[in-house]
C-alpha atoms as one frame of an Amber mdcrd trajectory, in Angstrom:
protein
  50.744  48.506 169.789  49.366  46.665 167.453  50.602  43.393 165.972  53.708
  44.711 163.349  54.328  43.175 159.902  57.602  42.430 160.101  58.750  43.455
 156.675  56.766  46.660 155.259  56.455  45.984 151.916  57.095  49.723 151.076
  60.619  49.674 152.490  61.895  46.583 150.832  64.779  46.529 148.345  66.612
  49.491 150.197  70.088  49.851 151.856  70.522  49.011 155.850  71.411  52.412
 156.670  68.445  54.037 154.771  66.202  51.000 156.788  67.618  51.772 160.010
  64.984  54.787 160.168  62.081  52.672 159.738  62.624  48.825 159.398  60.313
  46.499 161.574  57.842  49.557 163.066  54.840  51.395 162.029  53.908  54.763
 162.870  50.277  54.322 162.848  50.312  51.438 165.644  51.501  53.612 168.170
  49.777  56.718 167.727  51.771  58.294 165.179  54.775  57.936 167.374  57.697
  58.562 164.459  60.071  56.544 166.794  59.199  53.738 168.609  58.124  53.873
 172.167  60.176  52.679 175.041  57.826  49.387 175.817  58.844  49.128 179.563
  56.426  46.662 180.634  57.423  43.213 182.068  54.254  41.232 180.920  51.708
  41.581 178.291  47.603  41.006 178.738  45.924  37.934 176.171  43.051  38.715
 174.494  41.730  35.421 175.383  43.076  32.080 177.347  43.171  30.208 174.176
  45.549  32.672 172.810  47.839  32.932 175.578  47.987  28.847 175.758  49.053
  29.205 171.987  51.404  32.064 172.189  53.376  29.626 175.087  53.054  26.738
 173.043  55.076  28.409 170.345  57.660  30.411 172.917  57.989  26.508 174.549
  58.718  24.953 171.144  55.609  22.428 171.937  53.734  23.278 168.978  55.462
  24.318 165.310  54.388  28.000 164.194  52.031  28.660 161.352  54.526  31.098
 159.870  51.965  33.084 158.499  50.559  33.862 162.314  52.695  36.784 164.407
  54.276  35.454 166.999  52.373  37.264 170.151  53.659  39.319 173.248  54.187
  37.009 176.925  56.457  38.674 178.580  59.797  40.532 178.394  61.896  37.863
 179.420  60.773  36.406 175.915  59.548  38.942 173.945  59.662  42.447 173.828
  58.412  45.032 170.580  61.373  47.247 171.215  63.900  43.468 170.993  62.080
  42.367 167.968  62.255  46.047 166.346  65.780  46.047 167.170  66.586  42.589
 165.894  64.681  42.864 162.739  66.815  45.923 161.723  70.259  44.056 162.454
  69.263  41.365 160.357  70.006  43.678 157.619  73.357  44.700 158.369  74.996
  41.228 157.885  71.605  39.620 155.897  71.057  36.899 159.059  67.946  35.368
 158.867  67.579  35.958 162.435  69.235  37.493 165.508  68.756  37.895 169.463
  69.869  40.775 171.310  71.789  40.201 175.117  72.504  42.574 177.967  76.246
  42.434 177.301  78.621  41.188 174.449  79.569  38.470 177.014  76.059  37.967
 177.864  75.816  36.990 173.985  78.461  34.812 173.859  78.615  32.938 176.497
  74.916  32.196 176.408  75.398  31.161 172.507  78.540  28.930 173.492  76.606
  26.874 176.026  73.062  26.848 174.287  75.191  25.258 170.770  78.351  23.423
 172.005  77.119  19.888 173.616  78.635  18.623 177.038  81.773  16.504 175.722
  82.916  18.617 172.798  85.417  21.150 172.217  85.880  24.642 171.512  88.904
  25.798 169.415  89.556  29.030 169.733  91.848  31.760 168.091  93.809  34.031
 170.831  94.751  37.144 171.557  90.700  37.933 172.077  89.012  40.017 174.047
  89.736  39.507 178.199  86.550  38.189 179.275  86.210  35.580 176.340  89.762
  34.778 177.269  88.764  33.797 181.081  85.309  31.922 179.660  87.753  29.915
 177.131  90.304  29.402 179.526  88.171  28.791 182.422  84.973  28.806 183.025
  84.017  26.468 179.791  86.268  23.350 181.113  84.919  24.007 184.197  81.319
  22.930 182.568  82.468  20.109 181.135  83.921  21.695 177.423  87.564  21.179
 176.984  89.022  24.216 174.859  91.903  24.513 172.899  93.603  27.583 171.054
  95.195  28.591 168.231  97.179  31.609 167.378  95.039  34.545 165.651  96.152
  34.800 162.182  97.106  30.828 162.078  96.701  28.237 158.882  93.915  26.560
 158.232  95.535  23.254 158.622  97.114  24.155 161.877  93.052  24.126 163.030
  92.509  21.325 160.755  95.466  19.526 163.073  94.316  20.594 166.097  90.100
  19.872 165.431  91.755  16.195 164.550  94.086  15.766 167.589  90.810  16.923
 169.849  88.426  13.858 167.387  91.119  11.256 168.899  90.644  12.029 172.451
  87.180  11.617 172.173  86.581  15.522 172.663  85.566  16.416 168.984  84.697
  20.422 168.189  81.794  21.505 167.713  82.711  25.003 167.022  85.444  27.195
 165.946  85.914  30.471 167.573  87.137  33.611 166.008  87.637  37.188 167.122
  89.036  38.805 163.704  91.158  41.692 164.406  92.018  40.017 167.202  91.902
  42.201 170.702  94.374  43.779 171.255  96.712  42.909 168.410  94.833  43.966
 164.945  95.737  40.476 163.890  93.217  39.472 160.802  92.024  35.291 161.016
  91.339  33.588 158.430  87.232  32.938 158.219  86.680  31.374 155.074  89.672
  28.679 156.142  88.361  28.448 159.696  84.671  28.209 158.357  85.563  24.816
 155.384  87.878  23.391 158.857  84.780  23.335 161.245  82.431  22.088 158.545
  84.652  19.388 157.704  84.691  18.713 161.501  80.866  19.083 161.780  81.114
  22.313 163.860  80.071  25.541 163.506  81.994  28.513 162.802  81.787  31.546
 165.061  83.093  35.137 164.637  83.303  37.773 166.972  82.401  40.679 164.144
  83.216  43.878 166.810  85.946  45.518 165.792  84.916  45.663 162.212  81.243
  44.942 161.666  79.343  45.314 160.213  80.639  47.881 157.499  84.193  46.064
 156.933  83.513  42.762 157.424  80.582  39.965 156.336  81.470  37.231 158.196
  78.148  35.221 156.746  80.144  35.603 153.031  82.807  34.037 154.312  80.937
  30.418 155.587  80.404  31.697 158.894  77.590  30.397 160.686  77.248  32.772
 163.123  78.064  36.065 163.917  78.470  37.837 167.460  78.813  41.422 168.773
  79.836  43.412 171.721  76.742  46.029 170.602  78.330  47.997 173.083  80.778
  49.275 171.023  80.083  50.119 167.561  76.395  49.273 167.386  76.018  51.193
 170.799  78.849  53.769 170.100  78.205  56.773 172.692  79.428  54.831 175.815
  75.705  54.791 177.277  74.796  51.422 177.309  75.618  47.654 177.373  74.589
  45.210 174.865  75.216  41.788 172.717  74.046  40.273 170.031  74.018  36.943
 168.463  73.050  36.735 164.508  72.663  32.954 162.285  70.412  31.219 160.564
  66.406  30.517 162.226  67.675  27.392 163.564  70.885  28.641 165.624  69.024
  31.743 167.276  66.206  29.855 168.067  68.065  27.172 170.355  70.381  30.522
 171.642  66.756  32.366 172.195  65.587  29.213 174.248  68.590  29.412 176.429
  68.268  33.021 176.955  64.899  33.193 178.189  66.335  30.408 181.251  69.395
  32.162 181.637  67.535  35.526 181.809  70.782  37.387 179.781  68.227  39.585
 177.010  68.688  43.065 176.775  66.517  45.187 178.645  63.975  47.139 177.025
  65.338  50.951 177.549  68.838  49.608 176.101  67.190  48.185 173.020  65.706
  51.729 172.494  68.683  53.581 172.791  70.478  50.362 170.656  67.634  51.678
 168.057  68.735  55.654 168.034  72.011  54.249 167.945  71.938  52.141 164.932
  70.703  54.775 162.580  73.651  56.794 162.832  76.104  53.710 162.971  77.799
  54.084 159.608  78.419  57.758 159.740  80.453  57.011 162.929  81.938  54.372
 161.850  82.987  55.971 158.318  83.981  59.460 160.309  86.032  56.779 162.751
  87.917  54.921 160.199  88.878  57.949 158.207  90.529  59.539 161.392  92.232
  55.725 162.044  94.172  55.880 158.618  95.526  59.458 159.706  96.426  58.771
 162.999  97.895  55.417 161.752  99.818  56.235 159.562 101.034  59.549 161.789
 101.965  57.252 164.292 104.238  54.979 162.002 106.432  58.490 161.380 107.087
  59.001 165.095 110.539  58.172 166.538 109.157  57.689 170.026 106.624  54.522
 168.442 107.955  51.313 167.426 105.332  49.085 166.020 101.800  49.903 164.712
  98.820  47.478 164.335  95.931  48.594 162.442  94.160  46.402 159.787  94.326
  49.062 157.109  98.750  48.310 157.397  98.558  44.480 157.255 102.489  42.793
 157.999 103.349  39.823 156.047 101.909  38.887 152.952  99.628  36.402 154.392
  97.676  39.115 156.515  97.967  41.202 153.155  95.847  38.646 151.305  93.701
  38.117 154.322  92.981  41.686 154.089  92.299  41.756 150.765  89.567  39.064
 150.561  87.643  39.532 153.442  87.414  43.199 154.640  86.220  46.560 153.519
  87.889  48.765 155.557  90.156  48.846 158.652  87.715  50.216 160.937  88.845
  52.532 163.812  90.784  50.464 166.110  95.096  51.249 166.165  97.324  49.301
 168.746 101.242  51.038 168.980 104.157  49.858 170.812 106.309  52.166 172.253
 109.775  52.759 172.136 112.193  50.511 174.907 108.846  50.902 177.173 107.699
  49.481 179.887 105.208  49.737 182.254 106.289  52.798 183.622 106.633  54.806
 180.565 103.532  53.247 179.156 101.998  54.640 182.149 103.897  58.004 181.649
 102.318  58.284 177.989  98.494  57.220 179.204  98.595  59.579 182.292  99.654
  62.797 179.786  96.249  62.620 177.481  94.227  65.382 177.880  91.475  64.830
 175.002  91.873  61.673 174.581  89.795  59.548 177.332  91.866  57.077 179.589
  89.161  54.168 179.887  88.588  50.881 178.676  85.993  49.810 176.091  85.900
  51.259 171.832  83.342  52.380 169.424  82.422  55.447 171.056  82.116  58.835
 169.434  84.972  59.845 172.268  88.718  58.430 171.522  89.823  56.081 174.357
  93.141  54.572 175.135  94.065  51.981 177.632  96.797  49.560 178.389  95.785
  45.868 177.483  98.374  44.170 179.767  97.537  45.625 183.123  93.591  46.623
 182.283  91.518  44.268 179.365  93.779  41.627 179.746  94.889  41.766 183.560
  93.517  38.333 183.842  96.088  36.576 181.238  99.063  35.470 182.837 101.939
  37.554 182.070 104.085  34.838 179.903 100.541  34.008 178.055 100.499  37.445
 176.845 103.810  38.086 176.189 103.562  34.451 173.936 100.196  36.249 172.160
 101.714  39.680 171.410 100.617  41.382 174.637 103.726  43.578 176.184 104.223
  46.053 178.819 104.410  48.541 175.626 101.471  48.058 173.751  98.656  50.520
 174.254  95.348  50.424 172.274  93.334  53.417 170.733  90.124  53.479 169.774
  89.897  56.253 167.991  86.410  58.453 167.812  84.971  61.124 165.927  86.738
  64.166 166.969  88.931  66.246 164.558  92.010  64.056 164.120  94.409  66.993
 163.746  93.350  67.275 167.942  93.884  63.759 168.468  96.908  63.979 166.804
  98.174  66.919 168.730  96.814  64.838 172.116  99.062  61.931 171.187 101.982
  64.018 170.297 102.122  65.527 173.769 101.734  62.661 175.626 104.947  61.159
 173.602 107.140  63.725 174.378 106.324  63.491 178.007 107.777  59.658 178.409
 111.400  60.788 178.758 110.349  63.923 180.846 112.153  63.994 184.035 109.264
  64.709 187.084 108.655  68.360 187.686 109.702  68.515 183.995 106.330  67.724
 182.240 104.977  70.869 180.217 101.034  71.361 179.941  99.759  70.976 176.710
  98.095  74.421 174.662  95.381  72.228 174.817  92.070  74.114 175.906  89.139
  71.183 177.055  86.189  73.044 177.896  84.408  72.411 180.827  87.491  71.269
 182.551  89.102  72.252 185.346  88.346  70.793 189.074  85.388  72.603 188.996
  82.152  69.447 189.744
């Protein structure tokens, strides 16, 4: 492969989903291939010593890069033609000037956290989020040194403006807000334009975990963010086939992340980032099909006597979320979280264990609808008065829904409420036909 030009001038000036095709690769220097190839190669060959003293030079940071020169191939712990393909085409979903990809979405942010937040700072973060950010806030940060504090999702701006001041007196000032808007599991919508003026009046950065929206319903970067993280896993991944992160910001931001990664070793591998590249072109009709079936099932579920409570961005409660809403997404992307009726854990259970198209697994984004119980799976590791005090009870389930017909997910859910006040031996099958199933191998 040749060196690319990262920008083709033919393709400039069009949409991200019409780039996602072709952005960031040429045909013609790699034999015609119409997709790119699958570059699974650990090290690249110099065409000269000079060049490879150069190439690490620039990788190093020991010498500034004519911008005008490509920078060249060392090795895939640094640099990879599938990676760069890959970020140069989600640049253009949220316009960030640059981006680096991860082998998980905690892979992405942890590695960002520690390669931007200095030893003797803070992190202020907004909670419910996801379980493993949770134990990394909660733990494994103060254990390095960075003392973290949090903040209810959906809070003021002043309550972080408060709380970024108290830290500045104990000689522990933030250096960067986290959010995770929704927040996971509880659809609650954070302020980022608020969050984003705090931390810059603090000196910090602002940082949003985009997942559960991005990047069709929500910009993060037009709100002041400065930058932007993904579980690619989900969404950007969205057929349950592979892991993946991603960090997106401004030339300066990914470069010190970058640096960090290459030590840390946490960069995507190069099969992942080819499959990350089929994945991406088909990313908003997912998305769009996923949404669409969200505001039916939604707004099903609010009808049903057996369902007490329904988060989804697209129904925002209070006025306050309303307005959030309004100004800063485009859509309540595909993600519903219902409380049931007088449940517990037991009839939670009941409900989960009676889906039959519907998959019973962790994780979202994926062309299959999944469903899972955030107090005693995603969030097992929050003690059990923390989540009750963030929203998190014995009957809250989360769906993600997929791409299926939603009159079948509908009729899945259905079923599975009737059977929480079934007696045992009273449960009736479902005239639901899955084909293929059976105990057959």
């Amino acid at each position: 492969m040749k060196r690319r030009r990262k920008r083709p001038p033919k393709l400039s000036g069009m949409r991200p989903e019409s780039l996602m095709m072709s952005y960031g690769y040429r045909p013609e220097d790699s034999e015609g291939a119409v997709k790119p190839p699958v570059f699974q190669t650990s090290t690249f060959v110099f065409r000269s010593a000079e060049e490879g003293k150069e190439f690490f030079a620039w990788a190093y940071g020991l010498e500034k890069r004519d911008p005008e020169k490509p920078m060249g191939l060392i090795y895939s712990r640094l640099n990879n033609p599938d990676l760069e393909i890959l970020e140069d085409r989600l640049n253009l979903w949220d316009g960030a000037e640059e981006s680096a990809v991860f082998g998980s979405g905690m892979a992405a942010i942890s590695t960002s956290l520690l390669a931007l937040v200095p030893l003797g700072s803070s992190v202020v973060f907004s909670r419910p989020v996801y379980g493993g950010t949770d134990y990394l806030m909660e733990h494994i940060l103060p254990s390095f040194g960075i003392p973290t504090r949090e903040f209810p999702a959906g809070g003021e701006a002043a309550l972080v403006d408060k709380l970024c001041r108290t830290l500045a007196k104990d000689g522990t000032p933030c250096a960067l807000i986290f959010l995770e808007t929704p927040a996971n599991p509880t659809i609650k919508l954070t302020d980022i334009e608020g969050c984003a003026r705090v931390a810059h009046d603090h000196g910090a950065l602002c940082a949003v975990d985009n997942t559960f929206l991005g990047p069709l319903y929500q910009s993060p970067f037009d709100h002041g963010a400065d930058l932007v993280l993904y579980s690619a896993t989900k969404y950007l991944g969205g057929h349950c086939d592979l892991l993946a992160g991603a960090a997106l910001g401004s030339s300066e931001l990914i470069e010190k992340i970058k640096a960090l990664r290459t030590i840390l070793g946490t960069m995507l591998d190069p099969h992942s980032a080819w499959l990350m590249l089929r994945s991406l072109e088909t990313a908003k009709l997912r998305m769009t099909c996923a949404r669409k079936n969200a505001e039916r099932i939604a707004a099903w579920l609010l009808k049903q006597p057996q369902v007490s409570r329904v988060h989804f961005a697209g129904f925002p409660e209070g006025e306050s979320q309303k307005e959030i809403y309004a100004r800063q997404c485009t859509g309540p992307g595909g993600i519903i979280a219902f409380e049931l009726v007088g449940a517990g854990e037991k009839e939670a259970f009941r409900f989960l264990n009676s889906v039959r198209l519907i998959k019973l697994a962790v994780s979202l984004g994926g062309t299959e609808s999944l469903i899972e119980h955030p107090a005693s799976m995603t969030h097992a590791d929050v003690p059990e008065d923390e989540q009750l005090a963030i929203g998190i009870t014995p009957a809250l389930v989360r769906l993600s829904v997929g791409i299926e017909h939603p009159d079948d997910i509908i009729r899945d859910l259905a079923f599975a409420l009737d059977q929480i006040d079934a007696e045992p031996g009273d449960e009736v099958e479902p005239e639901l036909a899955i084909p293929g199933g059976g105990d057959t191998a």
